[in-house]
N, C-alpha and C positions, 0 to 999 in steps of 0.2 A: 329102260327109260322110254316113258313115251310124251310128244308135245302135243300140241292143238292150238291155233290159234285165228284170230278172225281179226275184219279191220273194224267193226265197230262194237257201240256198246248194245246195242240190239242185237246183236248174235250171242252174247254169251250163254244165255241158255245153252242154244243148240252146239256152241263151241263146248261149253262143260260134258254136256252129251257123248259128243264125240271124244272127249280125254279119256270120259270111263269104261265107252267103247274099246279105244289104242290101249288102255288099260289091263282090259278083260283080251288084250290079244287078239282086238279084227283088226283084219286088212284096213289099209290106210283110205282107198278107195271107195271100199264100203262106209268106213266111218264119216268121211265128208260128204258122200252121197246124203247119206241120211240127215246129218246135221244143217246141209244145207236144205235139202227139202220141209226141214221142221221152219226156215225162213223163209222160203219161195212158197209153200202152200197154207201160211200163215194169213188172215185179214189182216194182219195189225202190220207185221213185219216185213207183207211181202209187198207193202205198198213201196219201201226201200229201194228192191229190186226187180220190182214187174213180176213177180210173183202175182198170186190170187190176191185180190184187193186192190193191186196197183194201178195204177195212175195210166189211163192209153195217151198213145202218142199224138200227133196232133190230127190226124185225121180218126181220134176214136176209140183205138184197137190198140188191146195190150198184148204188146211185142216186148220176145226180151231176145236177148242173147244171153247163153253161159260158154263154160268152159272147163276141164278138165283132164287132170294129166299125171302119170305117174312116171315117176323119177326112175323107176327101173321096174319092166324096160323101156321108156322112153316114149311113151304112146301120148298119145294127145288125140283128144275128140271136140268139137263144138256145135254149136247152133247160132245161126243170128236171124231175126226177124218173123222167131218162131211164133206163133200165134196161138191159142187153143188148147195153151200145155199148164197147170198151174206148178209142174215139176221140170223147167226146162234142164235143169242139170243131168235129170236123168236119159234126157233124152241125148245130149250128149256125152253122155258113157256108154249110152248103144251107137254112138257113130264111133266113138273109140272101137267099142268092142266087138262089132258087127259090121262096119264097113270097112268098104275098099279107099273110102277117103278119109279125111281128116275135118274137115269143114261143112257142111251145107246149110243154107238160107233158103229162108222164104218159103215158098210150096214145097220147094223140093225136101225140107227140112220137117214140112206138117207130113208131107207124103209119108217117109219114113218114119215118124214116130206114130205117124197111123196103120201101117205095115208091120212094126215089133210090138203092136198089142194096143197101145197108149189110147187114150180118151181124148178125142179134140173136141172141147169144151166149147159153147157159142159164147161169145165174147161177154156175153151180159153175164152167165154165171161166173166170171171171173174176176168183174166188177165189183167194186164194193159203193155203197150208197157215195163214201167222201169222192171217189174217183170217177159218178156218175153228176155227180152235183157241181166237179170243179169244169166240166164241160156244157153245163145249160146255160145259155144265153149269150155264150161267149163265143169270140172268132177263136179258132183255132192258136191261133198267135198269142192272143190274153189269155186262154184259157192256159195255156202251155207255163207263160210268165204266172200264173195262178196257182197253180201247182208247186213250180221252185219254191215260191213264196210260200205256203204251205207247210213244205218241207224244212224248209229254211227255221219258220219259226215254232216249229213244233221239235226239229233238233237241235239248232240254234249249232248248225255244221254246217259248211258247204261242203261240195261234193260229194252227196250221201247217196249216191245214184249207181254203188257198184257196193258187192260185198266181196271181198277176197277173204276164205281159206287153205289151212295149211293143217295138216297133218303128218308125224312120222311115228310109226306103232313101234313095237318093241323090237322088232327085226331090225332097225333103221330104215324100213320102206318106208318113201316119203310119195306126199300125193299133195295137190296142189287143184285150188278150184275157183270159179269166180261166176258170179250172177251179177248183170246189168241190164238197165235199163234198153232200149232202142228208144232213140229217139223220134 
């Protein structure tokens, strides 16, 4: 038996993905990596979670934070405030899988994923036209209340500003992920 699951309806895709993955017997870790990156490097979807497309914060810059983690043996890796990355998840499963720590932010987190290879993209190539347009002519503060609203009525959700998934592949290794917004 294998699961997959996500918290909204704009992951199902990449959630269906990753089942046939757990399916076909990948690692659980690999199958969320990928599935969430089909949402974070997405225009459409990764405006959600600060993926490619999204929405920057209020001074401009899209930041996100992710996360992830496997249930055995018990690792955990993340990022927050990362900039420049349109796959922040994968960037932390190389803090998982490559560092001494568990966490890093901000430069120290561009630094590293500019050391394991990674492309740090300049802000405008991550932008998408809706997430350049909701910050012309506004203060930072409207522009920001511009956005939720946006969000709001295009999913007719609140709280649509993180995605959590969940895998466990045929072994029962279970893996667990999450991409959000920075504010």
């Amino acid at each position: 038996m294998a699961a997959a699951a996500g918290t909204w309806a704009f992951s199902l895709p990449a959630v269906e993905r990753m089942r046939q993955g757990l399916l076909q017997g990948g690692l659980a870790t690999d199958c969320l990596q990928e599935a969430m990156a089909d949402v974070e490097n997405d225009g459409e979807t990764g405006v959600f979670v600060k993926g490619r497309g999204g929405y920057p914060n209020k001074d401009g810059i899209i930041q996100c934070d992710a996360a992830i983690m496997e249930g055995h043996p018990g690792r955990f890796g993340a990022v927050a405030a990362l900039h420049g990355i349109g796959t922040p998840l994968a960037v932390a499963r190389k803090v998982m899988e490559e560092s001494p720590h568990s966490f890093l932010a901000g430069e120290g987190a561009v630094a590293f994923a500019r050391d394991r290879g990674f492309t740090v993209e300049d802000n405008r190539s991550l932008m998408s036209q809706r997430g350049s347009e909701a910050y012309q002519g506004l203060s930072p503060v409207d522009a920001c209340q511009a956005v939720v609203q946006d969000i709001l009525q295009r999913t007719g959700k609140g709280k649509m500003f993180e995605l959590g998934i969940i895998a466990m592949n045929t072994k029962g290794e279970v893996g667990a992920a999450s991409s959000v917004a920075f504010p």
